[in-house]
C-alpha positions in Angstrom: 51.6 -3.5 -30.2 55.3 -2.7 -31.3 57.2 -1.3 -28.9 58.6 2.3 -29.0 62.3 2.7 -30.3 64.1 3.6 -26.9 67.2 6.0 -26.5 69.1 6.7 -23.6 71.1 9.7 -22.2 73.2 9.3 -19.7 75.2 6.0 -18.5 74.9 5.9 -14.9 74.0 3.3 -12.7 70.0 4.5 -13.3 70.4 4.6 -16.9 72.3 1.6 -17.3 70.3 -0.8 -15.2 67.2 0.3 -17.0 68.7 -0.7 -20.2 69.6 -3.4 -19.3 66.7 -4.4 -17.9 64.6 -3.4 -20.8 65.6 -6.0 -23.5 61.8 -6.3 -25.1 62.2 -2.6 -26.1 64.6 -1.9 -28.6 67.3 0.6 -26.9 69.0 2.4 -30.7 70.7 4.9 -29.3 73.1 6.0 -26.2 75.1 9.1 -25.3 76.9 10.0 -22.6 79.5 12.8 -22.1 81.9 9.8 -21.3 81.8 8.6 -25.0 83.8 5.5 -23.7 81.2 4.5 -20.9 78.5 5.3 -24.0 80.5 2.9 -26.3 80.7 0.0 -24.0 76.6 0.1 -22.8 76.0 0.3 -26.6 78.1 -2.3 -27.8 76.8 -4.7 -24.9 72.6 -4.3 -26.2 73.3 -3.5 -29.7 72.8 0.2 -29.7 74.5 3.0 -31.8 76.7 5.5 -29.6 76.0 9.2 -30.8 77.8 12.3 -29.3 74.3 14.4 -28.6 71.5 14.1 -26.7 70.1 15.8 -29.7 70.8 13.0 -32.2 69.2 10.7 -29.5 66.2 12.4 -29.6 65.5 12.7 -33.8 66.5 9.1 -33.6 63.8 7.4 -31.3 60.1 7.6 -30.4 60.8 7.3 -26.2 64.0 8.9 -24.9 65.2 7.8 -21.5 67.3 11.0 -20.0 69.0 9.6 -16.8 70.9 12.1 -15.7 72.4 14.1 -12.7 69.3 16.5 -11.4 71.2 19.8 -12.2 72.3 18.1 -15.9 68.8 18.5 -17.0 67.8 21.8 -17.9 71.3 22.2 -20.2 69.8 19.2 -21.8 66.8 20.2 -22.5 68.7 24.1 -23.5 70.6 21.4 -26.3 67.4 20.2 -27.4 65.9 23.4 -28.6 66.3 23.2 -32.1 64.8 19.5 -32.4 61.5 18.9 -33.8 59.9 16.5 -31.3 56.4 16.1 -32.7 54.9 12.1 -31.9 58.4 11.7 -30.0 58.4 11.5 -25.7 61.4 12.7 -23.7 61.0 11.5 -19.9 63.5 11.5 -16.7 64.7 9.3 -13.9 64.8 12.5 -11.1 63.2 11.6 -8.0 62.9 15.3 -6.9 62.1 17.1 -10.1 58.4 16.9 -11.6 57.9 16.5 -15.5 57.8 20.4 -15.6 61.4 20.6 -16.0 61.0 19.4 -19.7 57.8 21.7 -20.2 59.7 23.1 -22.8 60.0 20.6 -25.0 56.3 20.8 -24.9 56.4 23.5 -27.6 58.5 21.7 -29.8 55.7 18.8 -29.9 57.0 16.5 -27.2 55.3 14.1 -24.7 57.3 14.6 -21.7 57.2 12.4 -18.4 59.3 11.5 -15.9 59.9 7.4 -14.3 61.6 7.2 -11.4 62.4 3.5 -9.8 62.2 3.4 -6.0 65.5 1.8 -5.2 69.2 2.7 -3.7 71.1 2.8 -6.6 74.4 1.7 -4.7 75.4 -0.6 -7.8 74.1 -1.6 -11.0 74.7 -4.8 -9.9 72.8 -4.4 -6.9 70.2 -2.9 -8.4 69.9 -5.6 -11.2 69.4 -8.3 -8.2 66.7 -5.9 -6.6 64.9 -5.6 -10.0 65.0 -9.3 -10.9 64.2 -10.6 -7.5 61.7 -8.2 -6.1 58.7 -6.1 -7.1 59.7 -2.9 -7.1 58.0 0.0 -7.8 58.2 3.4 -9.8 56.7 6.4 -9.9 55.4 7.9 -12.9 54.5 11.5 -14.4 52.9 11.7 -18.3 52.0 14.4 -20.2 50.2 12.6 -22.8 47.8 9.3 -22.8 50.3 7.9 -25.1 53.2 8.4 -23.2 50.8 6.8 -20.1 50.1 3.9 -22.1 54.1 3.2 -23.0 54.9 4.0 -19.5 53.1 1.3 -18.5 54.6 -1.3 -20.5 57.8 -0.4 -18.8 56.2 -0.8 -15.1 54.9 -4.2 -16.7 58.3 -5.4 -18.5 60.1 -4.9 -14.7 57.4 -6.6 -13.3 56.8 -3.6 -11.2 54.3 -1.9 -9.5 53.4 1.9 -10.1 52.6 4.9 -8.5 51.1 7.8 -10.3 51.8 10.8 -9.0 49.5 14.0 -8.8 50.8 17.4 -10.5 52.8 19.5 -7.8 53.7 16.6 -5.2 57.3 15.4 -6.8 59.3 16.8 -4.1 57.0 15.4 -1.2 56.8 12.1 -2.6 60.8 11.9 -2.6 61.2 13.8 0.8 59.3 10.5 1.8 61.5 8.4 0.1 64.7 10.2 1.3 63.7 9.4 5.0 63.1 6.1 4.5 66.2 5.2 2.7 68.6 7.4 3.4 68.2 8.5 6.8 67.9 5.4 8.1 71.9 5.0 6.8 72.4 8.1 8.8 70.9 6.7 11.6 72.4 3.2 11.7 75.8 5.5 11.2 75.3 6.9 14.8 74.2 4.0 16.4 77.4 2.3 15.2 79.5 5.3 16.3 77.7 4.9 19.5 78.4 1.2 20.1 81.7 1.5 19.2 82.8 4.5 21.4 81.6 1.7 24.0 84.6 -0.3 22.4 82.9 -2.3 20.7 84.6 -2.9 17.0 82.9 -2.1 13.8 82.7 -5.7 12.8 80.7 -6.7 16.0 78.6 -3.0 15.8 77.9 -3.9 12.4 76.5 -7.3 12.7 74.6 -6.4 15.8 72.7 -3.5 14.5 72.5 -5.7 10.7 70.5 -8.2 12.2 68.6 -5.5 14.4 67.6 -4.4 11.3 66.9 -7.0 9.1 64.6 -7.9 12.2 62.7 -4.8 11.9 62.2 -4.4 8.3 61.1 -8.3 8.8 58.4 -7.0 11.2 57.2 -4.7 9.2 56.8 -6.5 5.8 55.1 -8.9 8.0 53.3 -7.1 10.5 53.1 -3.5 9.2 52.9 0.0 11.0 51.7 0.4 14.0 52.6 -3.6 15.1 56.2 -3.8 13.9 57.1 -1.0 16.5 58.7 -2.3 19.4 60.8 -0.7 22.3 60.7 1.3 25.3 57.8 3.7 23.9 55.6 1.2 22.7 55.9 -0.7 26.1 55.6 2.8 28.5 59.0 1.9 29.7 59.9 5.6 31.4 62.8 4.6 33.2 64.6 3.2 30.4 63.5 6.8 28.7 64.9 8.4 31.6 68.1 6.5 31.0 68.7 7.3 27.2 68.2 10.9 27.4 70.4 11.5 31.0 73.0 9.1 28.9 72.7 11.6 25.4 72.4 14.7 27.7 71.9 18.3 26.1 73.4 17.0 23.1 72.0 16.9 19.3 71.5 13.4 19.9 69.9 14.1 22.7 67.2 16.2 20.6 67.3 14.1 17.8 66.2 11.0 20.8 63.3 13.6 21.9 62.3 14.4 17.9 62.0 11.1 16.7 60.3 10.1 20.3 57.7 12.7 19.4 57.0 11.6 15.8 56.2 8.1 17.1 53.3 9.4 18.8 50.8 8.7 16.4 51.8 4.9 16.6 52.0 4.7 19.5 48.1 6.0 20.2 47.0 3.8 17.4 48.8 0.5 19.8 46.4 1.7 22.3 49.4 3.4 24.6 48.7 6.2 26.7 51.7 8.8 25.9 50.4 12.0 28.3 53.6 10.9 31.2 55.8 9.8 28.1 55.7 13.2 26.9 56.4 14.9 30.2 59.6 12.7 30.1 60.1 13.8 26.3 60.1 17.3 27.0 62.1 17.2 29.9 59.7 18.1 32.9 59.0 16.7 36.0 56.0 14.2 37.0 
């Protein structure tokens, strides 16, 4: 089956590690409001730069729009006049469902959305991810055709896929936000913590880095609830005690007694009893 031409808008770290990624389906066109950063991606894999999305668009049957969440809807605005009939317009967003192109719908376009779960610190980095993991993405389609060349760009990443039900876009990245990106927030206080003890970042750092690497070890190997370990898990109340008189009345303090609560549910399915655990957690006496 021949693939679908592919265009891309927008040259960002998301846009351009797809590309490059995607050398079995033949990227044709690029734009970019940086024509330079356009130029460069298009000379590397062979593609024409164009200054509109819109000439992206009449130009290929899949277009990939990677852009900045709020950029979208004055793309789709730009795409108005475009006849779109047999063509697909999709985007990367994590948080926005495929209804943000809904309408390009009346114009005769398949619209979708792909979205890789990944950090996209660097395109380098997320190359290395790509190429040496299974990763996976998240996929929306408006259209059994779309679906179908969706697919081939889960299978061409060697990726695995999760298709998401109508409506649940913002949940499924609230989950992904947690994961990822509060976990840098809270590696960012535990290092602040550490070294207000005096300890310097360089030491905080590779403490809590192979802390870490330890845990996620656990659980790629173990899974949830067996890769929890700590004072909780092992009913340790006077080491509780200890953390929240050492936090105090502070938001640390709460955020302690929050994330103390949310265990909960592991911590009953490890078989521990967490009636005393939660008098400690909410502060009264036993």
């Amino acid at each position: 089956m021949t693939a679908p031409t592919l265009g891309l808008i927008g040259v960002g770290k998301v846009g351009t590690t797809l590309a490059i990624c995607l050398a079995d389906f033949p990227l044709t066109h690029v734009y970019n409001r940086t024509p330079n950063t356009a130029e460069k991606l298009a000379r590397e894999l062979g593609a024409i730069r164009v200054s509109s999305a819109l000439e992206v668009v009449e130009h290929c049957d899949l277009t990939l729009m990677a852009v900045a969440d709020d950029a979208i809807g004055e793309i789709v605005q730009s795409l108005r006049e475009a006849q779109l009939t047999g063509k697909a317009v999709i985007h990367t967003s994590g948080a926005h469902s495929l209804g943000v192109l809904a309408p390009l719908m009346t114009q005769g376009a398949m619209i979708g959305s792909l979205h890789p779960v990944l950090p996209f610190a660097s395109v380098e980095n997320a190359l290395k991810l790509i190429r040496s993991t299974q990763i996976t993405m998240a996929l929306e389609a408006s259209d059994r055709q779309l679906q179908i060349w969706l697919d081939r760009i889960v299978s061409a990443l060697n990726a695995r896929a999760i298709a998401l039900p109508s409506g649940s876009k913002a949940l499924y990245h609230a989950a992904l936000v947690m994961a990822s990106n509060y976990t840098v927030t809270l590696y960012a206080v535990a290092e602040n913590l550490l070294m207000e003890l005096g300890a310097s970042r360089e030491v905080a750092d590779q403490a809590l880095n192979t802390l870490m690497t330890a845990t996620v070890d656990n659980l790629k190997t173990k899974g949830v609830p067996q890769a929890l370990t700590g004072p909780l898990v092992r009913s340790d109340v006077e080491t509780i005690r200890a953390h929240l008189a050492a936090l105090g009345s502070t938001d640390l303090g709460q955020l302690y007694r929050d994330l103390a609560r949310l265990t909960y549910p592991l911590l009953l399915a490890r078989g521990v009893s967490i009636d005393t655990l939660d008098l400690i957690i909410r502060n009264e006496k036993i």
